[in-house]
C-alpha positions as CSV (number, residue, x, y, z in Angstrom):
1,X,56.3,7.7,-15.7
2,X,58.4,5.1,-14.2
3,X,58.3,1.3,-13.0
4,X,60.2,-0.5,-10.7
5,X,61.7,-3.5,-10.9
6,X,63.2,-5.0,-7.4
7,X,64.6,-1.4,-6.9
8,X,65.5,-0.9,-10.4
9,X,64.0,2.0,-12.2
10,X,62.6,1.8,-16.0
11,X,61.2,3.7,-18.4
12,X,57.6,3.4,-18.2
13,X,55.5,0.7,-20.1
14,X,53.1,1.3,-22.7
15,X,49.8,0.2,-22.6
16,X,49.1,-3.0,-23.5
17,X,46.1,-5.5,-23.6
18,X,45.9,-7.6,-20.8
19,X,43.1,-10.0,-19.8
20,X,41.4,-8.8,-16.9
21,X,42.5,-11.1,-13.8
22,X,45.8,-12.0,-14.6
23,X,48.4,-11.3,-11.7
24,X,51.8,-9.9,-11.6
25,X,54.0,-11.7,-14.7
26,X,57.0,-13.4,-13.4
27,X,60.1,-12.9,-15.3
28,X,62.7,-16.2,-15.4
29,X,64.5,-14.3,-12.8
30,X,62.0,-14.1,-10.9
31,X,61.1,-9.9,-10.7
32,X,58.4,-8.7,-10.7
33,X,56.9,-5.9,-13.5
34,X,54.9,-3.7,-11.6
35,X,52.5,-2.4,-14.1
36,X,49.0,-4.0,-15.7
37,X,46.3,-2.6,-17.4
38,X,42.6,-3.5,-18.0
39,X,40.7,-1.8,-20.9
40,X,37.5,-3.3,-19.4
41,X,37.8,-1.3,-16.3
42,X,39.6,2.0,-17.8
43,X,42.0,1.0,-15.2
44,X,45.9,0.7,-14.8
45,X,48.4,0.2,-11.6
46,X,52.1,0.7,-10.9
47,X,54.0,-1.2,-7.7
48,X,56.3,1.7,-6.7
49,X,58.5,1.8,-4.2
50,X,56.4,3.1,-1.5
51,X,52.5,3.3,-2.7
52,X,50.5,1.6,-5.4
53,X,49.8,4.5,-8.6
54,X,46.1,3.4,-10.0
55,X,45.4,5.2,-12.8
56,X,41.1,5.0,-13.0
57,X,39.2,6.7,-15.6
58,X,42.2,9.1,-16.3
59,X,42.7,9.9,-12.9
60,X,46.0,9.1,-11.4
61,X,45.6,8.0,-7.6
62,X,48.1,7.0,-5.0
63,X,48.1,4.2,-2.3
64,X,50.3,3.6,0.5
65,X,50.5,0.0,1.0
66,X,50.0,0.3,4.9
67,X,47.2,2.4,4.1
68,X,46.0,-0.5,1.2
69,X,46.4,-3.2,4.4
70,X,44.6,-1.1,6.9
71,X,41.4,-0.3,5.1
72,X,40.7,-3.8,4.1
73,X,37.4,-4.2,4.1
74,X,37.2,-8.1,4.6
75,X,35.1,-9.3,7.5
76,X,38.1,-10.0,10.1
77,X,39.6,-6.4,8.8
78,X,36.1,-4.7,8.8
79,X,32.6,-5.2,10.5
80,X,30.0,-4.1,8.1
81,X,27.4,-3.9,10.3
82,X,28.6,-1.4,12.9
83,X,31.0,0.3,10.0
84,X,34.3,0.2,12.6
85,X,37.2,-1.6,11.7
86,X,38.3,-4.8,13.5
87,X,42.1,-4.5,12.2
88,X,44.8,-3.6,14.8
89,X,46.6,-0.4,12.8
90,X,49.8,-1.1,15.4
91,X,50.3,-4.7,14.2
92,X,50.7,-3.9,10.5
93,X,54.2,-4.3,9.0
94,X,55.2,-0.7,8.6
95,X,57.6,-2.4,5.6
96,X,54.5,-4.0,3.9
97,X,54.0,-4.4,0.2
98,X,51.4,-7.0,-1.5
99,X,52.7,-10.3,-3.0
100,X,50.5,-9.8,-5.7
101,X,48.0,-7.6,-7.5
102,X,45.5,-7.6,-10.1
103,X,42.5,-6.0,-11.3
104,X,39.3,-8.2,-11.7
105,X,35.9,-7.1,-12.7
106,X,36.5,-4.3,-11.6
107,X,38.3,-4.4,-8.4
108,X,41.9,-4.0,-7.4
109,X,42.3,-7.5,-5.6
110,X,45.6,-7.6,-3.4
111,X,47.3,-11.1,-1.8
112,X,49.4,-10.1,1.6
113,X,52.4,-12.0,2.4
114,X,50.6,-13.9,5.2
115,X,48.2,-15.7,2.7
116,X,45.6,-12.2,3.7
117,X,43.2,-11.1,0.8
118,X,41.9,-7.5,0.6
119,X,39.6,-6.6,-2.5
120,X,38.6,-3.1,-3.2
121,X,36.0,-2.0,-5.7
122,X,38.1,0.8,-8.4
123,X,35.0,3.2,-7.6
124,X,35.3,2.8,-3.4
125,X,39.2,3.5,-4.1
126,X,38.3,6.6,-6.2
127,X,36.0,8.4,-3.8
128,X,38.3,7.9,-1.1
129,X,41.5,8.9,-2.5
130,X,43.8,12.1,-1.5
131,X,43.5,13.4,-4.8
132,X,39.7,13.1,-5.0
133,X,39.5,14.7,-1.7
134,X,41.4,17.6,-2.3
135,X,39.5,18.9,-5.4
136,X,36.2,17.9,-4.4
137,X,33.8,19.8,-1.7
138,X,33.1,18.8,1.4
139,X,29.4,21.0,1.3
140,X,28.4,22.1,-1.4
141,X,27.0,26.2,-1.0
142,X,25.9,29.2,-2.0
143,X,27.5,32.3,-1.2
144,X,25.6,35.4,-1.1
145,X,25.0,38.9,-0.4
146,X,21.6,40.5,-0.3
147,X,21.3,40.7,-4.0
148,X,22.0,37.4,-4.9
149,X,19.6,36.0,-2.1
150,X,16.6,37.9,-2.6
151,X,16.9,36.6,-6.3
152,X,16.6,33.0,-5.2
153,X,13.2,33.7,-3.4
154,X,14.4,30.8,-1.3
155,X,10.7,29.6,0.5
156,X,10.3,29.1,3.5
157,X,9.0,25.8,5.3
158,X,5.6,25.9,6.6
159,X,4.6,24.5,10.3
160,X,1.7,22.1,9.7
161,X,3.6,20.5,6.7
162,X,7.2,20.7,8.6
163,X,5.7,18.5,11.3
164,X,4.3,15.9,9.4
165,X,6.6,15.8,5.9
166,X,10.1,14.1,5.5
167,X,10.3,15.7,2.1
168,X,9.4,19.5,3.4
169,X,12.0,18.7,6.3
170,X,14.8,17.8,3.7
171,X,14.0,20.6,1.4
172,X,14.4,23.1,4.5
173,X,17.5,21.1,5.3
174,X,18.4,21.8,2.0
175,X,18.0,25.6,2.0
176,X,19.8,25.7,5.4
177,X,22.7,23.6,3.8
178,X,23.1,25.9,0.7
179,X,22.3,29.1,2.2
180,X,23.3,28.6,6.2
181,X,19.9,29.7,7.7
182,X,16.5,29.1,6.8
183,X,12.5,29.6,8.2
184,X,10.1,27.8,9.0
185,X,6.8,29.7,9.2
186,X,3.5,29.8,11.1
187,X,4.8,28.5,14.3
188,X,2.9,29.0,17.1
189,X,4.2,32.1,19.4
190,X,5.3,29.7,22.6
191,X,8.4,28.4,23.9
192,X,6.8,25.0,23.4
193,X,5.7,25.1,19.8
194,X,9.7,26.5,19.3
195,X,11.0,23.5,21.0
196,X,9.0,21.3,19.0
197,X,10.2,23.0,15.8
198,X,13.5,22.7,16.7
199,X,13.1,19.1,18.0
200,X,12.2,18.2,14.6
201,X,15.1,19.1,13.4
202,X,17.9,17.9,15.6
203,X,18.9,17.8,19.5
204,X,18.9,21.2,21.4
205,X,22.4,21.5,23.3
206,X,22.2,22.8,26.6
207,X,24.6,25.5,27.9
208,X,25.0,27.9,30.6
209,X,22.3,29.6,29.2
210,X,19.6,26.5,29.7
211,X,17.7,24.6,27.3
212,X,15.1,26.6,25.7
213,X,15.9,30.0,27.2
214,X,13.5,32.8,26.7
215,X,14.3,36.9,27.3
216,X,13.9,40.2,27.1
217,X,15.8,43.3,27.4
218,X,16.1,43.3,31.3
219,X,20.2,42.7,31.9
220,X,19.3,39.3,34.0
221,X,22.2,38.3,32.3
222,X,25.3,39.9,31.8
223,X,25.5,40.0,28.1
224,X,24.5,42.9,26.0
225,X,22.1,40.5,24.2
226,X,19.6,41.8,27.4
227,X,19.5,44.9,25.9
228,X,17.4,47.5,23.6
229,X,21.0,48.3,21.8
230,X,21.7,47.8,18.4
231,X,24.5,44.9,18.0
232,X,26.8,44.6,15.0
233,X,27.4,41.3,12.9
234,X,29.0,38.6,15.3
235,X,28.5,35.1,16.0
236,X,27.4,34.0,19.2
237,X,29.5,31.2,21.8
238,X,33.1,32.8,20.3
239,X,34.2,31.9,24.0
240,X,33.3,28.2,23.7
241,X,36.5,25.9,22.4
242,X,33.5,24.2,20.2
243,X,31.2,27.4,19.7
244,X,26.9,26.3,19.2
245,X,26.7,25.2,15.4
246,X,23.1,26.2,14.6
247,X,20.9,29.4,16.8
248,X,17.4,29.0,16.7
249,X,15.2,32.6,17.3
250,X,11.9,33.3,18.0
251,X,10.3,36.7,18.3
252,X,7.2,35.7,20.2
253,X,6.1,39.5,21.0
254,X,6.8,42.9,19.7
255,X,5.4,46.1,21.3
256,X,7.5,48.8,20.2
257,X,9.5,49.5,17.1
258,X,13.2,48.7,15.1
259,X,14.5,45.0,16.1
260,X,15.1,43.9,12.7
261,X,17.6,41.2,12.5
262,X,20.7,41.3,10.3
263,X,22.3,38.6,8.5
264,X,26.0,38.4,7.0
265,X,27.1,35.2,4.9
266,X,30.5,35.2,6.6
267,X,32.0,32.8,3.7
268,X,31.1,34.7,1.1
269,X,33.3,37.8,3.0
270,X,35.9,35.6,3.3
271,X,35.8,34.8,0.3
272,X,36.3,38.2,-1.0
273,X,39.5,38.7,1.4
274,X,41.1,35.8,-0.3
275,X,40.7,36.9,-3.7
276,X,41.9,40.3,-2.8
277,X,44.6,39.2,-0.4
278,X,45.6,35.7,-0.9
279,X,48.2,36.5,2.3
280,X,45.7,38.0,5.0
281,X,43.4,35.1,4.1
282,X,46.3,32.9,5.0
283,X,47.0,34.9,8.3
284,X,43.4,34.9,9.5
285,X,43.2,30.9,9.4
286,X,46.6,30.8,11.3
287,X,46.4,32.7,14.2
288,X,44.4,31.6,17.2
289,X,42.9,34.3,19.3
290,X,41.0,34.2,22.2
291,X,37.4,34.9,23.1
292,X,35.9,35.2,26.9
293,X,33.0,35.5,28.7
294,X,33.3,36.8,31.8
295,X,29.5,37.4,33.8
296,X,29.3,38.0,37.3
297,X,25.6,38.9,38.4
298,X,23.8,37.8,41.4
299,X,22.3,34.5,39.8
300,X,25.1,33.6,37.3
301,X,28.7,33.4,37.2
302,X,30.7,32.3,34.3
303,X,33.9,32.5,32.8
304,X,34.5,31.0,29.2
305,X,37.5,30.8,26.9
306,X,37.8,29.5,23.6
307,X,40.7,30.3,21.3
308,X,40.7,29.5,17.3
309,X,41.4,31.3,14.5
310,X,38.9,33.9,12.8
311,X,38.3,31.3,9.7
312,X,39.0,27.7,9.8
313,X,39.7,25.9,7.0
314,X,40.1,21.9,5.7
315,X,43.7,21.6,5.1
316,X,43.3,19.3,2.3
317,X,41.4,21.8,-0.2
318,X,41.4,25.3,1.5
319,X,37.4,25.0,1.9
320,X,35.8,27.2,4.9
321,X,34.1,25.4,6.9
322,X,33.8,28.1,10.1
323,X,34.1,31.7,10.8
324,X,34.8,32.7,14.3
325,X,33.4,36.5,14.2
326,X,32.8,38.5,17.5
327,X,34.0,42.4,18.5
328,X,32.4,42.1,21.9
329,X,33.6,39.0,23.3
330,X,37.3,38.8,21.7
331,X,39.8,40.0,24.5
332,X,43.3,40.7,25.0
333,X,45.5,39.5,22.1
334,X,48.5,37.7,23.5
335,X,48.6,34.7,21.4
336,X,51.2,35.9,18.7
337,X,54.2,37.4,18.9
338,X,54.5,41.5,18.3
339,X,55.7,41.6,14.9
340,X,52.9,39.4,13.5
341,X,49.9,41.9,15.7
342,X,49.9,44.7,13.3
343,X,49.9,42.1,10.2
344,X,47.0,40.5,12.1
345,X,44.9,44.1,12.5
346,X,45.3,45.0,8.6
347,X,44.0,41.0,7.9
348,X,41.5,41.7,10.5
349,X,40.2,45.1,8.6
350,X,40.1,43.0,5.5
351,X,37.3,40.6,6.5
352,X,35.7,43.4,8.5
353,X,35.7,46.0,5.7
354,X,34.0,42.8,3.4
355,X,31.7,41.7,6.1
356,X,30.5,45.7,6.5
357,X,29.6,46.5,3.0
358,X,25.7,47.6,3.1
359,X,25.3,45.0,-0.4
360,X,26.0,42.4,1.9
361,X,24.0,43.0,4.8
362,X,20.4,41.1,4.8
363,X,17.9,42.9,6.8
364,X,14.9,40.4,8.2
365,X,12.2,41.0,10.4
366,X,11.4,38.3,12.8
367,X,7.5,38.7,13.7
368,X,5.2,36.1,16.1
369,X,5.1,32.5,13.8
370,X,8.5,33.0,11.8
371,X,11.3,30.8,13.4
372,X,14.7,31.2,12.2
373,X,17.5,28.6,11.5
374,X,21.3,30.2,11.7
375,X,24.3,28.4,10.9
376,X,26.2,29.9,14.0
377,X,29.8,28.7,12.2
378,X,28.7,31.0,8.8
379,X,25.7,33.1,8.9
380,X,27.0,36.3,11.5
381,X,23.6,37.8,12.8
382,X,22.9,41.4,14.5
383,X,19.8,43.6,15.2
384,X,19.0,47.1,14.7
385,X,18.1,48.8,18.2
386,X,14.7,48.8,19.5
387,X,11.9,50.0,21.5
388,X,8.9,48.6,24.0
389,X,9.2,45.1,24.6
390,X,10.9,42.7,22.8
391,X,10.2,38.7,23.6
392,X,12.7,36.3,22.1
393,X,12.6,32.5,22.8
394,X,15.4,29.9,21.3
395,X,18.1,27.4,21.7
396,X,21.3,26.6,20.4
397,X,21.5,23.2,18.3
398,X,24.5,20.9,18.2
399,X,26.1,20.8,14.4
400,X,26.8,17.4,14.3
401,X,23.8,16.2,15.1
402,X,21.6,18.4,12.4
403,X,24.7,17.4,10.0
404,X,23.9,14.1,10.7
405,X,20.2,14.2,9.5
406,X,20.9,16.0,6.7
407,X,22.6,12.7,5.8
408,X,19.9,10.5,6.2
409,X,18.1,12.3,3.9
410,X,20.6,11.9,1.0
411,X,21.7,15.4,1.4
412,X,25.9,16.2,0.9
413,X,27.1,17.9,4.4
């Protein structure tokens, strides 16, 4: 390790006591020696030439100084009470460094050259820092394929208790967190009691497709959703630019036979691809392709396009956080060059041969009173074909809002 003195580089300092509070020492010469440590606090920090090195519990973080200036959390940097920051970003020196630095019961405590003091706790500093970021998980999950979730038993929520009880809402939150779907059971068979369900939960998002939308297999729209015909694994709004983060279903009447619904943890098969093949995993979060929906019937006209790549990933740990997944509605491919399309298909076979395999398919039947939570951006769903008539009632459900109650609760999404 080094330590900078006014531009000169040294070998690095050893740890050595130092009384908690005391600032930069000043050398005759005036220099500075960037480095102090604080055995109370487990804590030690470096000045280098373009970020501050705080080293906190044996965890070596970095700090740009523009960064250190710009998330002050002082009351004319910071307004606590709406959490947004009151700083102007465009009027910070881009050159800035701190005057001075010290650690003090534990805090790092920085002086500005205009006179401006910006305190930090050493525990705020650690859970925001790059290097915490990238290691750690965003939401924590459970991948799994038929096997592994019929182990768990995971139960379902019940209506009467779902209603009335914060805790039985966050425990289903919960499930639906860890396992991307989750019931709730003894609903009433009507749109209405659905709407309440799902109002307990979060906001409904309205689309071309209404509200609460309620059908049967009569082709009044032009999807193959309208149908009696089985439908493989997919996930639904592929054609949006922001596909529906949660699908709600409701079976509210069943006169016939088959209709059983099929789930696929779509992170757990991706997953597998980039274990196998590190490279098509890395192709399939690259390569945007586009999804349409084209319907042109005598009550409703549409046409949707949404382009993204299959998986989407955080770039800062590699951690899935969406899998776009649909046969039917993914068109022409003219978003990447030729000699990249045939690298694309084998990537493509990858995910689907993973996503196929009979272990991983989880076959549910959705009867009157059994409501089903999907997280549309993991969880692919399908159905078996079917006879007689088939009533389904749901809604799509905006992600960031369920997210957001999820938080209230405590709960890491």
């Amino acid at each position: 390790m080094l330590v900078t003195l006014k531009g000169k580089v040294l070998p690095a300092l050893k740890h050595v006591p130092v009384l908690t509070g005391l600032r930069n020492a000043r050398k005759p010469s005036g220099q500075n020696v960037h480095i102090r440590a604080c055995y109370a606090t487990s804590a030690t920090f470096q000045l280098l030439e373009n970020c501050l090195e705080l080293n906190y519990k044996g965890t070596p973080m970095h700090f740009n100084y523009v960064w250190l200036r710009d998330h002050c959390r002082s009351a004319s940097s910071y307004d606590s009470s709406t959490n947004q920051r009151n700083l102007d970003t465009g009027s910070i020196d881009l050159a800035i460094r701190p005057d001075s630095t010290t650690v003090e019961d534990g805090h790092l405590v920085l002086t500005w050259p205009d006179g401006h003091v910006t305190k930090y706790s050493l525990s705020w500093l650690a859970d925001n820092a790059y290097e915490g970021k990238k290691q750690g998980t965003v939401q924590p999950r459970i991948l799994w394929n038929s096997e592994i979730y019929k182990k768990v038993n995971v139960p379902s929520a019940k209506w009467d208790t779902f209603m009335s009880c914060d805790n039985e809402l966050k425990k289903f939150l919960q499930n639906y967190l860890l396992y991307g779907f989750a019931f709730v059971d003894d609903v009433p068979a009507t749109v209405e009691a659905t709407e309440a369900v799902t109002q307990r939960v979060s906001l409904i998002r309205e689309t071309t497709y209404g509200k609460m939308w309620c059908f049967t297999s009569d082709f009044s729209r032009g999807d193959s959703a309208y149908s009696q015909v089985a439908l493989d694994r997919h996930t639904d709004t592929s054609y949006f630019h922001e596909p529906c983060g949660i699908q709600v279903f409701h079976c509210l009447k069943h006169e016939g036979t088959g209709g059983r619904t099929l789930l696929v943890d779509g992170f757990y098969g991706a997953e597998k691809v980039r274990q196998k093949s590190p490279e098509n995993f890395d192709l399939l979060t690259r390569v945007p392709i586009r999804h349409d929906y084209i319907e042109n019937t005598s009550g409703h006209q549409n046409h949707m396009i949404g382009f993204g790549p299959l998986i989407n990933v955080y770039p800062w740990n590699n951690e899935v956080y969406q899998i776009r997944y649909n046969n039917y509605d993914r068109t022409v491919i003219n978003t990447i060059p030729h000699d990249t399309v045939q690298r694309w298909y084998v990537a493509h076979r990858d995910l689907t041969t993973e996503l196929r395999r009979p272990e991983n398919e989880l076959w549910v039947k959705l009867n009157p009173g059994r409501v089903i939570f999907i997280d549309n951006w993991r969880v692919l769903h399908g159905r078996e074909s079917f006879t007689g008539l088939r009533q389904l009632c749901g809604c799509y459900m905006t992600r960031d809002d369920v997210l957001s109650m999820a938080r209230r609760f405590g709960l890491q999404a």
